[in-house]
N, CA, C and O atoms as a printed pandas DataFrame, in Angstrom:
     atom_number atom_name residue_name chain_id  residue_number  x_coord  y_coord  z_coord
0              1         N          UNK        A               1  -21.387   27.013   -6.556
1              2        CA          UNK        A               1  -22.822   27.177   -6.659
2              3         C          UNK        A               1  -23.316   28.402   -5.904
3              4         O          UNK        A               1  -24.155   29.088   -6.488
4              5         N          UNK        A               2  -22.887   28.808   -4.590
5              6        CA          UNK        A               2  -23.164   29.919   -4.193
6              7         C          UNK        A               2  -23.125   31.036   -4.681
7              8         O          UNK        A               2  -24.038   31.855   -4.581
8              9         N          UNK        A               3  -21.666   31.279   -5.494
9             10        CA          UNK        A               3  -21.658   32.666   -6.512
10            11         C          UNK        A               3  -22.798   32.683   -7.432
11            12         O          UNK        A               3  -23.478   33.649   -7.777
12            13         N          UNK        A               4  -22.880   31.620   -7.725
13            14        CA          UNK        A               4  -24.358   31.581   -8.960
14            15         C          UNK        A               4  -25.614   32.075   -7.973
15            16         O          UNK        A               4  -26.520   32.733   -8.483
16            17         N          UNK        A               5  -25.657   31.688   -6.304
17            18        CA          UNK        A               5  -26.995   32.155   -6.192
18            19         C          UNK        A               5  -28.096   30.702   -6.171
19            20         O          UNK        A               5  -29.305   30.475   -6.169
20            21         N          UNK        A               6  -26.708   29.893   -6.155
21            22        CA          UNK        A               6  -27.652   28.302   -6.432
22            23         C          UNK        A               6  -27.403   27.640   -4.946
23            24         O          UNK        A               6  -26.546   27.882   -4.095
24            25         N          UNK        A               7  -28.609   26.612   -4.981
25            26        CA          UNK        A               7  -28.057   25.818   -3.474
26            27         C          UNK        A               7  -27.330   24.405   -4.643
27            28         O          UNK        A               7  -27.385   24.168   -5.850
28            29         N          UNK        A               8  -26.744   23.808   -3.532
29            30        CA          UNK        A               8  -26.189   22.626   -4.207
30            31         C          UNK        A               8  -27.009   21.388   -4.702
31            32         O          UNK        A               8  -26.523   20.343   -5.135
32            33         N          UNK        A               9  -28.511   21.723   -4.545
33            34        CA          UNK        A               9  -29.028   20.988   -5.158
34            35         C          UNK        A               9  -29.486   21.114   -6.595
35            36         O          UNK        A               9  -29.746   20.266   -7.449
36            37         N          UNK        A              10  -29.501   22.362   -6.595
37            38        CA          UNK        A              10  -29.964   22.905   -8.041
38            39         C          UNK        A              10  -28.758   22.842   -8.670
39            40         O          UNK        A              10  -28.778   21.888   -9.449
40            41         N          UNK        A              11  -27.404   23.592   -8.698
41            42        CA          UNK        A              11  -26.131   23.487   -9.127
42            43         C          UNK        A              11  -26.283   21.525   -9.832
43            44         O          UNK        A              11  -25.857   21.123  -10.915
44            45         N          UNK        A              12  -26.782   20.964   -9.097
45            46        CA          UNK        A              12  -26.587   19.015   -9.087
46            47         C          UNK        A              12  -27.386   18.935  -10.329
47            48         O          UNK        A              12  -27.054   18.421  -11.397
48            49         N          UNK        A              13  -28.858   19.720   -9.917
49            50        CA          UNK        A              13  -29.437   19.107  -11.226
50            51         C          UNK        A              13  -29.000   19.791  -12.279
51            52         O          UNK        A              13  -29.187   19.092  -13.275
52            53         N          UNK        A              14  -28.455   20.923  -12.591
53            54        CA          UNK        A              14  -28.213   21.050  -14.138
54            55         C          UNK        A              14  -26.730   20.526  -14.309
55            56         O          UNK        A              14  -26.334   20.901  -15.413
56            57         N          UNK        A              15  -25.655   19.728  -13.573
57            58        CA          UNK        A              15  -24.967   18.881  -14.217
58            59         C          UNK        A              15  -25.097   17.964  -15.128
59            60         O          UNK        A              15  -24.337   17.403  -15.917
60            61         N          UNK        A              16  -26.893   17.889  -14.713
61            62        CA          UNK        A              16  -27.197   16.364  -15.700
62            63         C          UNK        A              16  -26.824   16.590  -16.656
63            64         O          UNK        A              16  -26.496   15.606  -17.320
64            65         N          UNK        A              17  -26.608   18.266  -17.443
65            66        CA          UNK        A              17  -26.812   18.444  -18.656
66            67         C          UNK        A              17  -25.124   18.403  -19.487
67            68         O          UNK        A              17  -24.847   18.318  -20.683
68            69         N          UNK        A              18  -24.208   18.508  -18.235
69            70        CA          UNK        A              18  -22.714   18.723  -18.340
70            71         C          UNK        A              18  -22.396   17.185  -18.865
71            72         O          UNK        A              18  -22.990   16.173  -18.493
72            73         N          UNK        A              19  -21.381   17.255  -19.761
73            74        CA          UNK        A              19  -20.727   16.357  -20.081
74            75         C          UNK        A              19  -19.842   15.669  -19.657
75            76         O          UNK        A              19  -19.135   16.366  -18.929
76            77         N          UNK        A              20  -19.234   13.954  -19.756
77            78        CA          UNK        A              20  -18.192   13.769  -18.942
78            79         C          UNK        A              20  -16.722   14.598  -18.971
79            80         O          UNK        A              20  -15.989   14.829  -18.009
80            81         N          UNK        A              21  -16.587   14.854  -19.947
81            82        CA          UNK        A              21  -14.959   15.158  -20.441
82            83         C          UNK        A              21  -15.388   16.289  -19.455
83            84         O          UNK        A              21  -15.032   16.299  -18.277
84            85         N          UNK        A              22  -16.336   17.427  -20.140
85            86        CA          UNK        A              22  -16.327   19.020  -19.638
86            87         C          UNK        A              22  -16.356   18.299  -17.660
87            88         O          UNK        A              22  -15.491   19.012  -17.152
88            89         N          UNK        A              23  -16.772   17.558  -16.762
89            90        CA          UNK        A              23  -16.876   17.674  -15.683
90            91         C          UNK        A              23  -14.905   16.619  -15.563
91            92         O          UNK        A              23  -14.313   16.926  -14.528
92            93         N          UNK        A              24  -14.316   15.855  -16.247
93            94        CA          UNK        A              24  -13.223   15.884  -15.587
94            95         C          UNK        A              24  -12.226   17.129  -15.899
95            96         O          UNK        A              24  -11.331   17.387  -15.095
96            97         N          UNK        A              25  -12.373   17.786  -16.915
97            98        CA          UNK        A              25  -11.462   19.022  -16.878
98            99         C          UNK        A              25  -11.997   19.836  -15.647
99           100         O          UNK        A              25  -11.088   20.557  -15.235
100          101         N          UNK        A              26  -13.134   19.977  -14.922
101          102        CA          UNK        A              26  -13.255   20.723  -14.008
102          103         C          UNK        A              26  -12.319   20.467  -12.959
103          104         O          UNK        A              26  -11.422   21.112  -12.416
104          105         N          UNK        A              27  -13.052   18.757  -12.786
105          106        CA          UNK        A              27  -12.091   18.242  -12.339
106          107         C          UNK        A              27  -10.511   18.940  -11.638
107          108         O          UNK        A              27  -10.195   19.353  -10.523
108          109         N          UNK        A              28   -9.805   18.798  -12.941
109          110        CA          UNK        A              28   -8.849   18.880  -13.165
110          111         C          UNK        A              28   -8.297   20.269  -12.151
111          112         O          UNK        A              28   -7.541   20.221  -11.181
112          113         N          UNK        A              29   -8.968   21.469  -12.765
113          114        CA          UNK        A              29   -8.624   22.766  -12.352
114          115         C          UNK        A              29   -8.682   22.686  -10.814
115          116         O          UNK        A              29   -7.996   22.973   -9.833
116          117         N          UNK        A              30  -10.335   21.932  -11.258
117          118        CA          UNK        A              30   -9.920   22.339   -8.520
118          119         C          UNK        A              30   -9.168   21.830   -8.544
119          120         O          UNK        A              30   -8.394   22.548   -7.911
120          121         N          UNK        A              31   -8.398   20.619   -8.933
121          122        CA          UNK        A              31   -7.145   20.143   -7.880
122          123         C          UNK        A              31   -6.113   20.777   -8.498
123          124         O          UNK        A              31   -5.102   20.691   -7.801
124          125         N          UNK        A              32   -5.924   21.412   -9.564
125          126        CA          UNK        A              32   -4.757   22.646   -9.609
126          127         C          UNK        A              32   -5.085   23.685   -8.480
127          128         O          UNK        A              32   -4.312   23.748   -7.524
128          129         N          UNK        A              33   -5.910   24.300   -8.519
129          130        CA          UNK        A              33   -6.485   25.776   -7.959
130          131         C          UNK        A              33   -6.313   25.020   -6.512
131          132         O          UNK        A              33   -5.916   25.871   -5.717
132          133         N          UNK        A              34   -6.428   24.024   -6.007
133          134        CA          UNK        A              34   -6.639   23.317   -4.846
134          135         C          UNK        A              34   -5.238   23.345   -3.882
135          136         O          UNK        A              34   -5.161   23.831   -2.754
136          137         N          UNK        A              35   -3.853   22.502   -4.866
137          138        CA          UNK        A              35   -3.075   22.616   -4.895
138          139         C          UNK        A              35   -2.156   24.189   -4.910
139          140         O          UNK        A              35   -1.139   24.590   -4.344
140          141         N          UNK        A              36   -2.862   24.606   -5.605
141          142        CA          UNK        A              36   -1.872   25.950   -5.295
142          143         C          UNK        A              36   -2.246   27.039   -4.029
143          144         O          UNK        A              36   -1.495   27.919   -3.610
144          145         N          UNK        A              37   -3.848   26.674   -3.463
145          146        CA          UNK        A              37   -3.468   27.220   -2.575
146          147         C          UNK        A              37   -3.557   26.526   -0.999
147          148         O          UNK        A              37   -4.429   26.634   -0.137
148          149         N          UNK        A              38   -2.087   25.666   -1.019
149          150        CA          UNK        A              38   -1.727   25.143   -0.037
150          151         C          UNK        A              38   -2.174   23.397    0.365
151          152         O          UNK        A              38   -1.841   22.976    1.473
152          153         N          UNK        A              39   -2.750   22.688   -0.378
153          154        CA          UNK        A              39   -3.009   20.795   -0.040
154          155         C          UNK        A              39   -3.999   20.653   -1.322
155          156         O          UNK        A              39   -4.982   21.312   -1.660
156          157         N          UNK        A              40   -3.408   19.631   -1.850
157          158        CA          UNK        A              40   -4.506   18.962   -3.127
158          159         C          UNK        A              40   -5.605   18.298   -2.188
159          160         O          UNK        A              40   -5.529   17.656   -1.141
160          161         N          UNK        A              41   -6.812   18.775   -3.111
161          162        CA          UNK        A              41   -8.114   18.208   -2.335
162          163         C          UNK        A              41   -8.410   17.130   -3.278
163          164         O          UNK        A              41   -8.028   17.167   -4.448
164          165         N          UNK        A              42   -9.155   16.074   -2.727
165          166        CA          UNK        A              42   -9.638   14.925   -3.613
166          167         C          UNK        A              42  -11.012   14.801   -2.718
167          168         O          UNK        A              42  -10.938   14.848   -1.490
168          169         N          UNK        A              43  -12.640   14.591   -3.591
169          170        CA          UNK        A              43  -13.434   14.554   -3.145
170          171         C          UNK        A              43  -13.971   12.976   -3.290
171          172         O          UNK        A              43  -14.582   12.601   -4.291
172          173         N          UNK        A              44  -13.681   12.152   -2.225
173          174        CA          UNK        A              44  -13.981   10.575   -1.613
174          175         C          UNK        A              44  -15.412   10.351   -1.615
175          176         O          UNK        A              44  -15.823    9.292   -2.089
176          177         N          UNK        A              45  -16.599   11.590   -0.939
177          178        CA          UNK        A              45  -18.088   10.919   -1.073
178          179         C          UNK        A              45  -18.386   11.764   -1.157
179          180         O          UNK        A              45  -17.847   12.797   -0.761
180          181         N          UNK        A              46  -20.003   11.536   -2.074
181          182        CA          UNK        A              46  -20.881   12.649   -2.135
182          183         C          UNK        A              46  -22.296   12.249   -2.388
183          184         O          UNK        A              46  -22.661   11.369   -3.167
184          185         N          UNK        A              47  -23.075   13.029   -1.608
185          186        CA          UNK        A              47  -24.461   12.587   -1.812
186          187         C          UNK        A              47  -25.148   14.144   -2.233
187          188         O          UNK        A              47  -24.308   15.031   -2.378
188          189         N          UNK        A              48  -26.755   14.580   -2.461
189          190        CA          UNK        A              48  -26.878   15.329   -2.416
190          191         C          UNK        A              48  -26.578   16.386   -1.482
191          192         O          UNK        A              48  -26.627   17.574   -1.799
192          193         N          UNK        A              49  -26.244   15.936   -0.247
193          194        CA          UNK        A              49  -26.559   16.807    1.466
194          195         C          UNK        A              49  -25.164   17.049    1.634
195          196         O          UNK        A              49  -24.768   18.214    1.612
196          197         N          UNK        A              50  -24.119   15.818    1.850
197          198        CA          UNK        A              50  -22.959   16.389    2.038
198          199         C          UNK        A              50  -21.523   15.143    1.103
199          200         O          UNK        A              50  -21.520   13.995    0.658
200          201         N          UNK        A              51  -20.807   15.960    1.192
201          202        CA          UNK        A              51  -19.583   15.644    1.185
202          203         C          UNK        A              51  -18.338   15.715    1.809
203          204         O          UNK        A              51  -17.833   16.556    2.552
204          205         N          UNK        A              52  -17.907   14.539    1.303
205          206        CA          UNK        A              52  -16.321   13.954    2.611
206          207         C          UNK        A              52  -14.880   14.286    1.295
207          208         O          UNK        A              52  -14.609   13.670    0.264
208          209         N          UNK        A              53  -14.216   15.523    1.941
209          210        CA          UNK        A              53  -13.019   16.162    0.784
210          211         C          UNK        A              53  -12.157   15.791    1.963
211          212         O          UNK        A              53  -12.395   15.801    3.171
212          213         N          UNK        A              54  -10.779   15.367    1.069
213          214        CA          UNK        A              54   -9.511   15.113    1.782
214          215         C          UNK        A              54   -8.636   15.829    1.317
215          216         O          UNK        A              54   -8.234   16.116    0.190
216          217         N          UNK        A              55   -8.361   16.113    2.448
217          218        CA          UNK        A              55   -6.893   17.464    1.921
218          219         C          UNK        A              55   -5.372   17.054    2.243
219          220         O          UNK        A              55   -4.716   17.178    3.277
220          221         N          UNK        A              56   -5.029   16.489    0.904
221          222        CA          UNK        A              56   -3.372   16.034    1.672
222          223         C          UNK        A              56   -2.690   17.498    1.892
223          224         O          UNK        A              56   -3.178   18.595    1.619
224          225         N          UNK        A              57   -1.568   17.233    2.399
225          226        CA          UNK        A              57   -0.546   18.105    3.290
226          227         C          UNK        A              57    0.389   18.259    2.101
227          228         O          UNK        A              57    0.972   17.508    1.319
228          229         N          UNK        A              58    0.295   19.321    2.275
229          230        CA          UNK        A              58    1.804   19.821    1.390
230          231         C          UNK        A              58    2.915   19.423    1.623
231          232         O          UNK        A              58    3.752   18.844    0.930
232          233         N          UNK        A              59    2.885   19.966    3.263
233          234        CA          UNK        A              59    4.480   19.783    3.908
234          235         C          UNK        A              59    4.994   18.202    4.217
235          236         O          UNK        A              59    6.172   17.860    4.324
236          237         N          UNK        A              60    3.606   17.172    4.353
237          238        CA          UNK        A              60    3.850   15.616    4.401
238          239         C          UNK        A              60    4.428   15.003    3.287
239          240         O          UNK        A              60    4.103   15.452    2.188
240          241         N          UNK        A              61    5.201   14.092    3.336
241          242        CA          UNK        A              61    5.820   13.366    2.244
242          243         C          UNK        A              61    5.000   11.729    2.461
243          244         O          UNK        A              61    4.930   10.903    1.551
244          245         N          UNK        A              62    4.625   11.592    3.386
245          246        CA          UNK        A              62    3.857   10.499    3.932
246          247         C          UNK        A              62    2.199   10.276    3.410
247          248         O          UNK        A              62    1.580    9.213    3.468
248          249         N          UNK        A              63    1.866   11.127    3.074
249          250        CA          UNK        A              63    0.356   11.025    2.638
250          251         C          UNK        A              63   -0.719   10.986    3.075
251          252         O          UNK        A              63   -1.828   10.687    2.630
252          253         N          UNK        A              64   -0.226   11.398    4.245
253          254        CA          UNK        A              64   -1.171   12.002    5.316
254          255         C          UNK        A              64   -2.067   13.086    4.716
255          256         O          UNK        A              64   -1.651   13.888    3.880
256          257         N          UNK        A              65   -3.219   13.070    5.149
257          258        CA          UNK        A              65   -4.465   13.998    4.832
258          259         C          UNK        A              65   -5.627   14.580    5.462
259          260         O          UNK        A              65   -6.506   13.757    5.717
260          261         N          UNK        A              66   -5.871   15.791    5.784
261          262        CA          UNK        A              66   -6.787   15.682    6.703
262          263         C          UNK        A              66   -8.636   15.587    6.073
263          264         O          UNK        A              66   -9.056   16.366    5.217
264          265         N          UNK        A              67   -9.502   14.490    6.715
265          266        CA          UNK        A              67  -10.305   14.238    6.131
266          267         C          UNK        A              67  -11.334   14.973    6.517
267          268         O          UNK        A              67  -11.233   14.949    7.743
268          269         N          UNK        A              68  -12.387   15.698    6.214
269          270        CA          UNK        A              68  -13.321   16.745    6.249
270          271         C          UNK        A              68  -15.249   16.464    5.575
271          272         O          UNK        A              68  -15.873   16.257    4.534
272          273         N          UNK        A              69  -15.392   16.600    6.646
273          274        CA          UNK        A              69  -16.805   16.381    6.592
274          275         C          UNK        A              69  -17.782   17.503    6.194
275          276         O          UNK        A              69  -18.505   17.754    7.158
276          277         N          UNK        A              70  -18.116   18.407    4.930
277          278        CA          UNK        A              70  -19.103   19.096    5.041
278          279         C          UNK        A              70  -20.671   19.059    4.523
279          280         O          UNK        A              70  -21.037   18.122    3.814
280          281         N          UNK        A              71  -21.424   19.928    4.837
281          282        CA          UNK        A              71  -22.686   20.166    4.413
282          283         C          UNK        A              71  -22.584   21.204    2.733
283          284         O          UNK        A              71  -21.930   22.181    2.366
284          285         N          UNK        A              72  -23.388   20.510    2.251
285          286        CA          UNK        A              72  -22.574   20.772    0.563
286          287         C          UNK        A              72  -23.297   22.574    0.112
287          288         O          UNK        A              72  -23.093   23.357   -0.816
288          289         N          UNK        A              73  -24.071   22.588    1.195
289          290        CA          UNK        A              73  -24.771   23.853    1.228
290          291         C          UNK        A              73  -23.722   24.835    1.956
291          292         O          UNK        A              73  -23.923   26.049    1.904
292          293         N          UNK        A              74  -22.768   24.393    2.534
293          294        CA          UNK        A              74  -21.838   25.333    3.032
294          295         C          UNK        A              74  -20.485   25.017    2.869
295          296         O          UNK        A              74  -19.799   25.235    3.869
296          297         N          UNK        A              75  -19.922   24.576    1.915
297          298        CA          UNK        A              75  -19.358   23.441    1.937
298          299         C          UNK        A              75  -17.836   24.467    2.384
299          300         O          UNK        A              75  -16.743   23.988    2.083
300          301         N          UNK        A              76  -17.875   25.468    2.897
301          302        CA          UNK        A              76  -16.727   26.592    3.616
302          303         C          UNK        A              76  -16.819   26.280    4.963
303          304         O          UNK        A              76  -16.030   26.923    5.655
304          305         N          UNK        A              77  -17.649   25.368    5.657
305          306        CA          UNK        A              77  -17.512   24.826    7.175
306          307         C          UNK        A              77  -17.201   23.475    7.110
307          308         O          UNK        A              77  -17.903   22.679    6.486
308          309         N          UNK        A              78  -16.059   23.121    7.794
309          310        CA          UNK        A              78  -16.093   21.566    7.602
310          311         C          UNK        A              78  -16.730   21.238    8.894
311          312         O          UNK        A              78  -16.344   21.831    9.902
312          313         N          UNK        A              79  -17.591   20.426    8.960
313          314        CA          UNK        A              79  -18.250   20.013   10.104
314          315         C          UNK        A              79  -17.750   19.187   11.268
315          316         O          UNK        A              79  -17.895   19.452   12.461
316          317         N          UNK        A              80  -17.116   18.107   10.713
317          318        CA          UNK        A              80  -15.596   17.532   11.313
318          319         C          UNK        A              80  -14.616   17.356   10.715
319          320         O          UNK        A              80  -14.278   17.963    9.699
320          321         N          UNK        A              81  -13.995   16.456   11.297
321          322        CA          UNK        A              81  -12.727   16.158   10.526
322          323         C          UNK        A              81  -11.384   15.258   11.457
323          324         O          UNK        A              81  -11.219   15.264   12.677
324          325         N          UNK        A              82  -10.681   14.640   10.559
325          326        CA          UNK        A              82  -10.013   13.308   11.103
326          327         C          UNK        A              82   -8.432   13.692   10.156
327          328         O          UNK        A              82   -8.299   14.589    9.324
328          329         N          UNK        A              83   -7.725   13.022   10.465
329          330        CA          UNK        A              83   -6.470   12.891    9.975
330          331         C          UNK        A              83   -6.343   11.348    9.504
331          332         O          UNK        A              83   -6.452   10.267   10.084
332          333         N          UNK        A              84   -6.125   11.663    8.476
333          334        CA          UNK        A              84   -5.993    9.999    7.888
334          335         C          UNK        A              84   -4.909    9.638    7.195
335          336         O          UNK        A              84   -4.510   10.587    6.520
336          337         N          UNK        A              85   -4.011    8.304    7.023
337          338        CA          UNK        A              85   -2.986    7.967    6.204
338          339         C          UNK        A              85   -3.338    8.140    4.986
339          340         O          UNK        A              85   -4.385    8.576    4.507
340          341         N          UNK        A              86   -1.957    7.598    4.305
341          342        CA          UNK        A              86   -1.782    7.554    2.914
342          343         C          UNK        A              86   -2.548    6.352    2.314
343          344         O          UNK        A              86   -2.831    6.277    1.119
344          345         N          UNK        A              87   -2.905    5.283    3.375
345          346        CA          UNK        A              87   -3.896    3.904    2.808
346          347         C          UNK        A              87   -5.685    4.229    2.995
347          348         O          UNK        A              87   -6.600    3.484    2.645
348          349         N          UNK        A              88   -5.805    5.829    3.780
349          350        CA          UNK        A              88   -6.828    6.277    4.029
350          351         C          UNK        A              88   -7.728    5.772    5.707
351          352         O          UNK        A              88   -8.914    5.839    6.029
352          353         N          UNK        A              89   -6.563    5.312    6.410
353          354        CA          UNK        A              89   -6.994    4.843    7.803
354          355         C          UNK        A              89   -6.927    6.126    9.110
355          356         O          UNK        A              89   -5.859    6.692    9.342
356          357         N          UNK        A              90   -7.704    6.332    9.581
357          358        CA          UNK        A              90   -8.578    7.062   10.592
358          359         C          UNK        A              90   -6.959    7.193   11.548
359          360         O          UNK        A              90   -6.717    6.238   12.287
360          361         N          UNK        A              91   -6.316    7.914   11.521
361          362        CA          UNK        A              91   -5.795    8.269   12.458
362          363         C          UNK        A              91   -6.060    8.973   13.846
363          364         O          UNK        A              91   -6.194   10.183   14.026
364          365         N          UNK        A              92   -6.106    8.034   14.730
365          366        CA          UNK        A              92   -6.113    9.204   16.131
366          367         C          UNK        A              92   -5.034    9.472   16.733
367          368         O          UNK        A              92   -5.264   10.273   17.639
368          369         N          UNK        A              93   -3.801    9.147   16.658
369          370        CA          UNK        A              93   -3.067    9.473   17.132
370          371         C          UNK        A              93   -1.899   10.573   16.572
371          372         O          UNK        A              93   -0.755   10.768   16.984
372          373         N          UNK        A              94   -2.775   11.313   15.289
373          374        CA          UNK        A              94   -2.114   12.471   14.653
374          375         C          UNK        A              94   -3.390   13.420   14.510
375          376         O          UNK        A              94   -4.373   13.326   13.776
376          377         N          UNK        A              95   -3.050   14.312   15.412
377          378        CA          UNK        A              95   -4.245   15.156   15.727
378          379         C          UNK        A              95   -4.264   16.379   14.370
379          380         O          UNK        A              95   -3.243   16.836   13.856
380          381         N          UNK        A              96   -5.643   16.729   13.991
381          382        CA          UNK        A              96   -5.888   17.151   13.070
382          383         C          UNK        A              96   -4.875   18.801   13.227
383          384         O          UNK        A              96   -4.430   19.095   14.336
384          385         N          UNK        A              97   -4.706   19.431   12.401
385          386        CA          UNK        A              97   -3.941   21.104   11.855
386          387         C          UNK        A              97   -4.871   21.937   12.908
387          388         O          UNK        A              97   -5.951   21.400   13.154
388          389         N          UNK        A              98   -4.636   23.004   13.471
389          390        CA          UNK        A              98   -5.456   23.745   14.330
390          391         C          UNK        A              98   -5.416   25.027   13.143
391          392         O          UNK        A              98   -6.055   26.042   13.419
392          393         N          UNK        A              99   -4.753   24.976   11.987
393          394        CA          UNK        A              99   -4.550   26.058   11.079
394          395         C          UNK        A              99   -4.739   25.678    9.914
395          396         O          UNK        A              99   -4.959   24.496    9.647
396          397         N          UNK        A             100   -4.688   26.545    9.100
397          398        CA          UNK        A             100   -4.348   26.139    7.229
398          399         C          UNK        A             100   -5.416   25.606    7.008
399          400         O          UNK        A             100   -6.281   25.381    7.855
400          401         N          UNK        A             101   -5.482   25.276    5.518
401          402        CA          UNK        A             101   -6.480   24.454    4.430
402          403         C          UNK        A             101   -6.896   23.408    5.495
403          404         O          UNK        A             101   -6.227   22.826    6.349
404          405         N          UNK        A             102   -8.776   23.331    5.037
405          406        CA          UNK        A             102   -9.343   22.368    5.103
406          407         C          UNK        A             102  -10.607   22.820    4.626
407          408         O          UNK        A             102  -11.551   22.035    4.540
């Protein structure tokens, strides 16, 4: 939405007009494009204001992911963020990447 020049609220409202199929092939591509550069993202919540994207680990075979909190208006800052299993439970005792994708 930013390349367009849009905030993410406006980008929201003319989805209304997008179709289902056309929004899961979008789908589709971020988590290619996602995946290739460096952790498949899967987006868990979303409201107008923000969204919660999880980024599994490439290098994990476990399914570990780090979970990311942003403001959908910036959505290039994650605001926080947690490390979570493969069942999606709050890990604290695997401290989040100080590097790489998120």
């Amino acid at each position: 939405h930013t390349e367009m020049g849009l905030s993410f609220s406006q980008a929201l409202e003319l989805l209304s007009d997008v179709g289902e199929d056309e929004l899961a092939e979008w789908e589709q591509e971020w988590r290619h494009s996602s995946s290739a550069a460096g952790g498949r993202q899967e987006l868990r919540y979303c409201t107008p204001a923000v969204s919660v994207i999880d980024t599994l680990f490439s290098d994990k075979s476990d399914g570990r992911a780090l979970r990311s909190l942003h403001f959908n208006d910036r959505l290039d800052i994650a605001q926080s963020c947690a490390t979570v299993d493969a069942a999606g439970k709050v890990r604290h005792d695997w401290p989040p990447p100080t590097s790489g994708p998120t």
